[in-house]
KENUTI-868772 format. One record per residue (C-alpha): residue number from 1; z negated, y, x. Coordinates in nm, 3 decimals, padded with zeros to 5 digits. Layout:
     n        up     north      east
   NUM         Z         Y         X
...
//
This chain:
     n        up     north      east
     1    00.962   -00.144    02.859
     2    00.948   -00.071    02.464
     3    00.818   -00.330    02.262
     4    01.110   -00.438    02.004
     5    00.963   -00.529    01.657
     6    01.196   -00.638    01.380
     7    01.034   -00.596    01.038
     8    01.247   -00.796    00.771
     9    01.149   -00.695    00.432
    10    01.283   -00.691    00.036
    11    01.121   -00.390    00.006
    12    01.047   -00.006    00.225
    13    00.928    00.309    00.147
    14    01.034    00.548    00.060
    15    01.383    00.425   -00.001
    16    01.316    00.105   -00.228
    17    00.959   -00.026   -00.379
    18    00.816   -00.215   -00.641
    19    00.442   -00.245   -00.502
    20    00.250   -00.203   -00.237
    21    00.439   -00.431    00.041
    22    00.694   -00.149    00.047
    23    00.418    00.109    00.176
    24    00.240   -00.155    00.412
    25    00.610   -00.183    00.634
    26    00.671    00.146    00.591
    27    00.329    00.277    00.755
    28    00.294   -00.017    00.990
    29    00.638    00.048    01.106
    30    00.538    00.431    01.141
    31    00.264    00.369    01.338
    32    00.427    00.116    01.597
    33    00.701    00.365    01.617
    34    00.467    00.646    01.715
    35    00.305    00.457    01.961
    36    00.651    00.403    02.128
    37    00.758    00.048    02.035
    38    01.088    00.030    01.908
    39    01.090   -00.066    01.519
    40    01.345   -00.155    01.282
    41    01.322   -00.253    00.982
    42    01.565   -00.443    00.813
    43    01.612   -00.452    00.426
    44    01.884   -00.455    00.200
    45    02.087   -00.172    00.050
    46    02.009   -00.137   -00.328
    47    02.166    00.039   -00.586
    48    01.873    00.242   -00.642
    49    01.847    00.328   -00.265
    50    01.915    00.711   -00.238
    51    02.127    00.786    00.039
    52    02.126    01.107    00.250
    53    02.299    01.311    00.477
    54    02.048    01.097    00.767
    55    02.240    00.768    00.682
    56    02.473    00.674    00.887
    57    02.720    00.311    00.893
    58    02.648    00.133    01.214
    59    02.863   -00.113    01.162
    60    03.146   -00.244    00.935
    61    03.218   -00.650    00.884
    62    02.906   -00.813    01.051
    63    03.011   -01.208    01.010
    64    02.697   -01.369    00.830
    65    02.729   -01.731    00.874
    66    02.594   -01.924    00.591
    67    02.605   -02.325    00.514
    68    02.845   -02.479    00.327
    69    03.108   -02.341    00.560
    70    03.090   -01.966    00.441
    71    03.134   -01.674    00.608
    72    03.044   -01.393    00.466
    73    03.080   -00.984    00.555
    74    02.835   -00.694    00.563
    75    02.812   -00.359    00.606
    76    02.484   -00.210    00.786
    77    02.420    00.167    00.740
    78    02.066    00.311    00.938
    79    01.843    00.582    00.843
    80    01.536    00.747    01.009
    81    01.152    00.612    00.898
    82    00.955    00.833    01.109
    83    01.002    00.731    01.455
    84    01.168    00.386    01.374
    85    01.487    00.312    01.225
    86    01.519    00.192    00.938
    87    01.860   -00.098    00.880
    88    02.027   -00.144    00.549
    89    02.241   -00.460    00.476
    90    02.526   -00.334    00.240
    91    02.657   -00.669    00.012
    92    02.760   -00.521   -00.328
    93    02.767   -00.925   -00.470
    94    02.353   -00.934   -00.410
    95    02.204   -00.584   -00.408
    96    02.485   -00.331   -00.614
    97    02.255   -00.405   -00.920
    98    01.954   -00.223   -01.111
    99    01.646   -00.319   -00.983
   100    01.495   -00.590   -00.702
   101    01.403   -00.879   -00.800
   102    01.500   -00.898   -01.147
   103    01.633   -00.657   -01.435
   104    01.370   -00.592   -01.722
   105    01.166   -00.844   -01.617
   106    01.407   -01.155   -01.587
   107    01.461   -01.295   -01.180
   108    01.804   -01.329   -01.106
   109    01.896   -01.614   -01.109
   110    02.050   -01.630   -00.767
   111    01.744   -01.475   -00.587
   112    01.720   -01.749   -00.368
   113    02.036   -01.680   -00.227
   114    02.036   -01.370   -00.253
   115    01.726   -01.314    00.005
   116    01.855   -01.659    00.219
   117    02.156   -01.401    00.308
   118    01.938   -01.122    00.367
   119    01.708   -01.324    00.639
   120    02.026   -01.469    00.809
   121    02.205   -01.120    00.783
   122    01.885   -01.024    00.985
   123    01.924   -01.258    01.239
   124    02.270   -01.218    01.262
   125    02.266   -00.848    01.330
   126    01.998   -00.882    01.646
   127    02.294   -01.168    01.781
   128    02.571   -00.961    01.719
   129    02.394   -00.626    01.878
   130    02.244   -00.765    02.143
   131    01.941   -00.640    02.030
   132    01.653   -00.910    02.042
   133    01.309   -00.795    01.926
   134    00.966   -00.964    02.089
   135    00.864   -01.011    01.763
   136    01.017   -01.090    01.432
   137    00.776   -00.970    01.149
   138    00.864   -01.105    00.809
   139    00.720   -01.007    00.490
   140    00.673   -01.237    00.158
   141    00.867   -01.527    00.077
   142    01.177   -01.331    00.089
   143    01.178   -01.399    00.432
   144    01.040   -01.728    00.426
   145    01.337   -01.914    00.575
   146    01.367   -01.688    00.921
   147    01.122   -01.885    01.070
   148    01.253   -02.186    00.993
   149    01.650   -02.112    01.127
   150    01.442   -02.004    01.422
   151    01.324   -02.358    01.462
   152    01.627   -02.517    01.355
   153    02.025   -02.345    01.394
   154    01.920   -02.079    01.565
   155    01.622   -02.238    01.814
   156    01.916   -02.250    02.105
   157    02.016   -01.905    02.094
   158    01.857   -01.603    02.229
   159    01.643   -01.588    01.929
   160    01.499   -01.912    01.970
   161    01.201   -01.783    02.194
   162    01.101   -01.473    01.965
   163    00.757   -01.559    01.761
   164    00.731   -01.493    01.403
   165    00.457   -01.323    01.248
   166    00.459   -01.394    00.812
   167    00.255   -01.182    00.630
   168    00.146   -01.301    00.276
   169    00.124   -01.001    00.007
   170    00.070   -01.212   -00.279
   171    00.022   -01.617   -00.283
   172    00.140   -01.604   -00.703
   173    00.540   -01.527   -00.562
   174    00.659   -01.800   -00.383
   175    01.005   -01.829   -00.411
   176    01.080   -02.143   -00.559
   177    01.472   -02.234   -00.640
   178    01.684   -02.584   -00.627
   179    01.743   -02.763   -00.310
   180    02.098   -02.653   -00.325
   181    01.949   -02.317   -00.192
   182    01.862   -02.453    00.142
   183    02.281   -02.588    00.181
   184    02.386   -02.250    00.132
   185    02.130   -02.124    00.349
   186    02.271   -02.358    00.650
   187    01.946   -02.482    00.725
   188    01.956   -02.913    00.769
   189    01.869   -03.074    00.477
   190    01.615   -03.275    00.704
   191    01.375   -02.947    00.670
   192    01.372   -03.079    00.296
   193    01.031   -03.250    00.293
   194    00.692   -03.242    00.186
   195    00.621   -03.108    00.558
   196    00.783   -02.858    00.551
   197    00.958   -02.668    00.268
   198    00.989   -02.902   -00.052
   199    00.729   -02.870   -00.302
   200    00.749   -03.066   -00.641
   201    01.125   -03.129   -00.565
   202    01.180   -02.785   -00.506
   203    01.262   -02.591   -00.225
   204    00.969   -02.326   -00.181
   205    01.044   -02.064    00.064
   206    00.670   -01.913    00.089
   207    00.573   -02.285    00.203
   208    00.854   -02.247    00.436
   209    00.721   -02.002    00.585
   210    00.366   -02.113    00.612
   211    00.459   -02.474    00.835
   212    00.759   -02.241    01.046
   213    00.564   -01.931    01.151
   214    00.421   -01.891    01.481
   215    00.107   -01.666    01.314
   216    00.025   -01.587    00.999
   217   -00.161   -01.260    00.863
   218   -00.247   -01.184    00.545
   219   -00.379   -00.816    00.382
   220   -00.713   -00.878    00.407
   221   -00.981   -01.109    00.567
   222   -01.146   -01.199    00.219
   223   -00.823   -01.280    00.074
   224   -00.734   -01.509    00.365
   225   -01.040   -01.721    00.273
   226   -00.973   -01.706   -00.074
   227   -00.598   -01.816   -00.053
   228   -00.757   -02.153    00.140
   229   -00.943   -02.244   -00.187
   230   -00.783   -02.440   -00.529
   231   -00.887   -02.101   -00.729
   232   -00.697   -01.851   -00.532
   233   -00.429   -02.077   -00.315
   234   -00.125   -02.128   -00.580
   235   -00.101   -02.477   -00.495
   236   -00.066   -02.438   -00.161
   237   -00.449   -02.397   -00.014
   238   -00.412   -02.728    00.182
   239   -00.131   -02.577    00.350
   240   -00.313   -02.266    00.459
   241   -00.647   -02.475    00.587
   242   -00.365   -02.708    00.769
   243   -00.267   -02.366    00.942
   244   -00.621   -02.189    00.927
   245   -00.637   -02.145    01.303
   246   -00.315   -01.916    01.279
   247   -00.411   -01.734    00.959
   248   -00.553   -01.383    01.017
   249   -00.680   -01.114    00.730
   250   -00.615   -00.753    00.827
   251   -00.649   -00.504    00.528
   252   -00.397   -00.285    00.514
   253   -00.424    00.112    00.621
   254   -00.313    00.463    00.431
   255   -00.040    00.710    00.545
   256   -00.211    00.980    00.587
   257    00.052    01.203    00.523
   258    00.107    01.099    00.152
   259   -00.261    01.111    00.106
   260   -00.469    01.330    00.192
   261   -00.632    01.527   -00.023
   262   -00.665    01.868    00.212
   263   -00.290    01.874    00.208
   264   -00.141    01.663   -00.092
   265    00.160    01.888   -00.248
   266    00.114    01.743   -00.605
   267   -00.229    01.814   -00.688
   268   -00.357    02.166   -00.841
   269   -00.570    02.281   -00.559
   270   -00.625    02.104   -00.194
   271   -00.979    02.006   -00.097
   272   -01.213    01.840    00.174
   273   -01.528    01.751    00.273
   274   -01.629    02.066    00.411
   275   -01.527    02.210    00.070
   276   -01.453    01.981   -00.296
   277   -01.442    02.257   -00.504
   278   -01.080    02.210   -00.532
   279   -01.143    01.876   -00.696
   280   -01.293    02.017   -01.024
   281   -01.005    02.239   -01.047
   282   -00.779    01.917   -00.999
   283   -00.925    01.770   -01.272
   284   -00.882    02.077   -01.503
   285   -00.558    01.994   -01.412
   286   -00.525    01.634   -01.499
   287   -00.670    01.661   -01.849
   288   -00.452    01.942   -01.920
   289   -00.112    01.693   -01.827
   290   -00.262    01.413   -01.987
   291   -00.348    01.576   -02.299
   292   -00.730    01.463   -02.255
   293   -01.011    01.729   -02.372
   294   -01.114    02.008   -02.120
   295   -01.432    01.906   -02.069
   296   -01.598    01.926   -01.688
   297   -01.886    01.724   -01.800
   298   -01.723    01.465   -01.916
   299   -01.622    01.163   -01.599
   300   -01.240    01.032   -01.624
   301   -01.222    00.727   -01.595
   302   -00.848    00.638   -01.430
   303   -00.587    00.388   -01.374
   304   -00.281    00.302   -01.180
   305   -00.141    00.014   -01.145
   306    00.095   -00.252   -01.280
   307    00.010   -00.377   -01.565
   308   -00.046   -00.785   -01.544
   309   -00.232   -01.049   -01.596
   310   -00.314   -01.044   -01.240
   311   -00.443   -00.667   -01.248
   312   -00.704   -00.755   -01.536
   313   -00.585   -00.460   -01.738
   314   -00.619   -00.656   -02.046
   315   -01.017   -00.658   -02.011
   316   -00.974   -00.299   -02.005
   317   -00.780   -00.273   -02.312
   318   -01.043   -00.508   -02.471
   319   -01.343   -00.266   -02.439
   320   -01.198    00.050   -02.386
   321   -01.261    00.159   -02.810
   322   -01.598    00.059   -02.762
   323   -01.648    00.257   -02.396
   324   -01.509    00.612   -02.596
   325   -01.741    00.528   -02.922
   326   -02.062    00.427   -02.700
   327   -02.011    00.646   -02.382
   328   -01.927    00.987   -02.344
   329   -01.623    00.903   -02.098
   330   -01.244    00.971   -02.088
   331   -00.958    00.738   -01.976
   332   -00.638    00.797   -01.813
   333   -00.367    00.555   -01.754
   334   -00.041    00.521   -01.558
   335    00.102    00.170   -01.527
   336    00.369   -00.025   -01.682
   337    00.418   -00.388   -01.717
   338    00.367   -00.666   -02.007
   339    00.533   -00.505   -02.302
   340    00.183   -00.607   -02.501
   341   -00.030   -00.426   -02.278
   342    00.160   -00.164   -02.280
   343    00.174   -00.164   -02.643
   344   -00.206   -00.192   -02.650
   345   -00.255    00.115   -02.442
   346   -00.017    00.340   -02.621
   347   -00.176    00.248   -02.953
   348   -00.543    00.327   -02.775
   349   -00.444    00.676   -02.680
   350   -00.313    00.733   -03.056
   351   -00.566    00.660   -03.195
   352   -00.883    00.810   -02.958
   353   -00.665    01.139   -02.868
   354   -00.845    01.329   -02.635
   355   -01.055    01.044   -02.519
   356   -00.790    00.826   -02.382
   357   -00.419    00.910   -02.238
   358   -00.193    00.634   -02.118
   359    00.190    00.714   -01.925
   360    00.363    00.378   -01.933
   361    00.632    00.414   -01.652
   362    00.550    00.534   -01.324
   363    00.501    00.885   -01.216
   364    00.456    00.954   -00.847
   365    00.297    01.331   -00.903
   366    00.105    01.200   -01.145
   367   -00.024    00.909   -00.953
   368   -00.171    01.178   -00.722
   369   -00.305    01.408   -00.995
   370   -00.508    01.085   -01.155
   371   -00.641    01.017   -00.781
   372   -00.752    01.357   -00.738
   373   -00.875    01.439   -01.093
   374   -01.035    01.148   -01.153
   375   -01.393    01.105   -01.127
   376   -01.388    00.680   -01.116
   377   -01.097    00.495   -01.058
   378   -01.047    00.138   -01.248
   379   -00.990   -00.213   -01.099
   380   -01.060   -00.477   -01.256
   381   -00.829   -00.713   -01.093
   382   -00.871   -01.106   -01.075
   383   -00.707   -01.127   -00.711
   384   -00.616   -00.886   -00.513
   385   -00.459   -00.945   -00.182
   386   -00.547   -00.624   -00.043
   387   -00.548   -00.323   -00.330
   388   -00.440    00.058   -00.169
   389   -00.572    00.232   -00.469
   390   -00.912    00.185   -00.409
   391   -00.872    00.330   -00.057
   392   -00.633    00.639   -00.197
   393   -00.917    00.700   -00.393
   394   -01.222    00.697   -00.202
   395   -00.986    00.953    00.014
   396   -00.988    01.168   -00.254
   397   -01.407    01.141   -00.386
   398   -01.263    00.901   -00.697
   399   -01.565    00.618   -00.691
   400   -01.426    00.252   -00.733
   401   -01.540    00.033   -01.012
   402   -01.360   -00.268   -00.958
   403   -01.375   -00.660   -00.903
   404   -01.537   -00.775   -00.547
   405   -01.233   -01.027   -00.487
   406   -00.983   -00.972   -00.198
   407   -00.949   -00.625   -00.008
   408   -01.142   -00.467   -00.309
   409   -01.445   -00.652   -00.132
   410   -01.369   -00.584    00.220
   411   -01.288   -00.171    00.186
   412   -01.574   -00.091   -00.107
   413   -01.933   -00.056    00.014
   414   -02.168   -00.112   -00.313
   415   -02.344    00.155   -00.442
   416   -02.717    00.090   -00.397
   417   -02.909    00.257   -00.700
   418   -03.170    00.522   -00.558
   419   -03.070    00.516   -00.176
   420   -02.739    00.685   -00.226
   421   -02.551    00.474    00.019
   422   -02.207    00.259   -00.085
   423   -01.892    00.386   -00.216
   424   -01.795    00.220   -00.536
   425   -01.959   -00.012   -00.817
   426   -01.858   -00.374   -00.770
   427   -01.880   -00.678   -01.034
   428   -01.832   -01.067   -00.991
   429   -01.706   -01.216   -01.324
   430   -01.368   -01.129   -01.425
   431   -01.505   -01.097   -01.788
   432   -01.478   -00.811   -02.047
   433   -01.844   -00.800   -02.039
   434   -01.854   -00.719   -01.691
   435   -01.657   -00.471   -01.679
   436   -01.802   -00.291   -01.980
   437   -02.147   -00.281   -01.805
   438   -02.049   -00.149   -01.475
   439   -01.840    00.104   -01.649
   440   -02.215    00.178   -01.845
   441   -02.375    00.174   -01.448
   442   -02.114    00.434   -01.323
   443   -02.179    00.645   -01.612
   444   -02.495    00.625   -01.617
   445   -02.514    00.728   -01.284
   446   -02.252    01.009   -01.310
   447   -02.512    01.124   -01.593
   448   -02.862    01.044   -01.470
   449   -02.800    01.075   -01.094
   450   -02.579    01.312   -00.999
   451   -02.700    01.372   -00.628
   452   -02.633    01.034   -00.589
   453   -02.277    01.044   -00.744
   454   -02.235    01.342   -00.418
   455   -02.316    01.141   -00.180
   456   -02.163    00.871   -00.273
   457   -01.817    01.079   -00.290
   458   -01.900    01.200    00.071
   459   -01.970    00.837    00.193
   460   -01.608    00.767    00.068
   461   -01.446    01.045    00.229
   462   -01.588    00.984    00.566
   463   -01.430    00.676    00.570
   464   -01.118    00.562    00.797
   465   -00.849    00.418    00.614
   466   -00.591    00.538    00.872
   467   -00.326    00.257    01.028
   468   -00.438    00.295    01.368
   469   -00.682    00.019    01.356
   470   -00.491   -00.231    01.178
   471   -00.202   -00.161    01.385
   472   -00.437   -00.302    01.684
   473   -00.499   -00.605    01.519
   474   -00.146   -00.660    01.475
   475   -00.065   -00.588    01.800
   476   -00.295   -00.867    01.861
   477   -00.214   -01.099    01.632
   478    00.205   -01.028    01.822
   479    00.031   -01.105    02.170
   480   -00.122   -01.464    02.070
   481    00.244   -01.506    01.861
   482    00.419   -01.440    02.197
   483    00.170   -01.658    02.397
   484    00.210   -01.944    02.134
   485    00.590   -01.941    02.115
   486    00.558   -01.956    02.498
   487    00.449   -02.281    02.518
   488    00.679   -02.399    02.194
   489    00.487   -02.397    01.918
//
């Protein structure tokens, strides 16, 4: 018999994403799929979802029951995702409306009930189909309240006995919204404690989620030791040592298919191990799109990412005049963000034209073309759960230079000076000074030891960032869920 996996989850690629929780369901989900499970993933139905000829309306009126006495009606349309099957909740009140979470930077305002209705729309569409999955995999604190109607309204129905798996992206978004949240949610106000899912006098659906869940994973084993400490936890690290026994780290994996440099259909020229000639050509390329100098001598330096306070983009900004006057280097820069750092940027690549080029937006071709055509890729992050850049680019021969925190720790190998062996350049202190100086060691190296910057590229692209292995831990971490829920817990 199939194993059923339900993935519930704000976000899935390729149809809606703000970050990198929309690839992780999208690929895990793949991968199950492909090993025969049957996967769906639920998620809601955004404006900005793209529909196409493959979607198709499974069903018309689904009867959400909410507190407070309401009843409310959905529409659920169903597209392919690979092998699984991906299931849209269509509510024009929540989800007809420009972006996800909030517009131009500002949360809705109703986002608590706006993802309340999406978890019980979830569970509601399993009861109503007849379709009950083994697991229920939620994602974020979006979902933070399925576990806890499977403990409470729902614990006598045939969902009661399905384990939860929560995976934690990012400890900084918790969900936090009024008490009056949890009425409309229909879950008994007697859940409303300290215990449980009130924090502060609020209701806090990530906390929810923690005390509800059968198992919980997070994106990387470093980050699940970090998120148990005052520095890294959000408030809630004696939470996550409470539940330490069920809290697993599993870094996240790469779909292959969107990269892979030997067969990437936005770069200038396809390349591999056997053969990186193509990746000189690729950087030709990206200078000539960026408006940087042709130079082949010359490392890029590049970036991609969001840019906030959590990414440590600032400390970029802060030395980057000082890295084009003292270093022969260039810079290039996709992100968007902070409207000051974005600011910054643009007024960096005015003023060192040639040197440094910044796209604020977002760019997916040329998010490949700075992967492949960079020589160093940039991350200078103070947390980061798990990080995919740094593994996109070690796919492609881009060295890291990034922060040793989170997945950045656990996927880059330090470079050991004179041996040739590691993959990136790592630094401790999220300082401006730190940065600036391993910057200086990677160029210095790119300069003074180029053998070394070979091998180094080749002990990158050797390495397996594929989902196949961190699908097996998952499928673990299901098996003890299903053995734990069992026996009650």
């Amino acid at each position: 018999m199939k194993t059923k996996i339900l993935m519930i989850s704000p976000e899935c690629a390729p149809f809606s994403k703000v970050g990198g929780l929309a690839d992780m369901v999208s690929s895990l989900s793949k991968q199950f799929a492909s090993l025969g499970c049957d996967v769906r993933v639920f998620t809601p139905l955004y404006a900005s979802v793209k529909r196409n000829s493959k979607f198709a309306k499974e069903m018309d009126n689904l009867s959400v029951h909410m507190g407070l006495g309401i009843e409310e009606f959905a529409s659920i349309w169903s597209a392919p995702l690979g092998s699984a099957k991906a299931c849209f909740i269509e509510f024009n009140r929540y989800f007809d409306r420009p972006g996800i979470y909030d517009y131009f930077s500002s949360p809705y305002d109703d986002n608590g009930g706006r993802f309340s209705f999406m978890s019980r729309a979830a569970l509601e569409y399993c009861l109503s189909t007849g379709w009950i999955p083994d697991v229920i995999h939620c994602h974020d604190w979006t979902t933070g309240l399925v576990p806890v109607y499977l403990n409470t309204t729902l614990r006598n129905t045939p969902l009661g006995r399905v384990p939860t798996v929560f995976t934690i992206h990012n400890m900084q978004h918790q969900g936090v919204f009024h008490p009056g949240t949890l009425e409309y949610a229909g879950i008994p106000m007697s859940e409303f404690r300290a215990d449980n899912c009130e924090s502060y006098g609020s209701l806090n659906m990530l906390k929810a989620a923690l005390y509800n869940s059968t198992k919980i994973t997070t994106v990387s084993p470093t980050y699940s030791h970090e998120i148990r400490t005052p520095e890294y936890g959000c408030g809630l690290d004696h939470v996550l040592r409470f539940r330490a026994a069920d809290l697993i780290g599993i870094v996240n994996g790469v779909d292959g298919n969107e990269w892979n440099p030997k067969t990437d259909k936005y770069i200038a020229a396809n390349y591999g191990l056997a053969d990186m000639s193509g990746k000189s050509v690729c950087k030709s390329a990206l200078q000539a799109r960026m408006g940087l100098d042709k130079r082949k001598e010359v490392p890029i330096f590049g970036v991609v990412s969001r840019l906030y306070d959590q990414k440590g983009l600032d400390l970029l900004a802060r030395i980057s005049q000082p890295l084009v006057e003292h270093m022969d280097i260039q810079i290039a820069l996709l992100g968007s963000g902070e409207p000051w750092l974005e600011d910054a940027f643009r007024r960096l690549s005015a003023s060192n034209s040639g040197s440094i080029a910044s796209y604020i937006g977002y760019d997916n071709e040329l998010s490949h073309m700075i992967e492949a055509g960079s020589d160093f890729f940039i991350m200078p992050s103070r947390f980061e759960p798990c990080g995919l850049n740094q593994m996109y680019s070690m796919i492609y021969g881009t060295l890291p230079v990034a922060r040793s925190t989170g997945g950045l720790a656990d996927t880059i190998e330090q470079y050991s000076e004179g041996a040739g062996s590691g993959t990136g350049f790592l630094f401790s202190d999220a300082t401006a000074d730190a940065l600036y100086n391993t910057v200086g060691w990677a160029c210095s190296t790119w300069y003074d030891r180029p053998s070394e910057i070979l091998s180094l590229r080749r002990n990158s692209m050797n390495r397996d960032f594929s989902w196949a292995l961190s699908a097996e831990k998952y499928a673990q971490v299901y098996k003890w869920a299903d053995e734990a829920r069992s026996k009650g817990f």
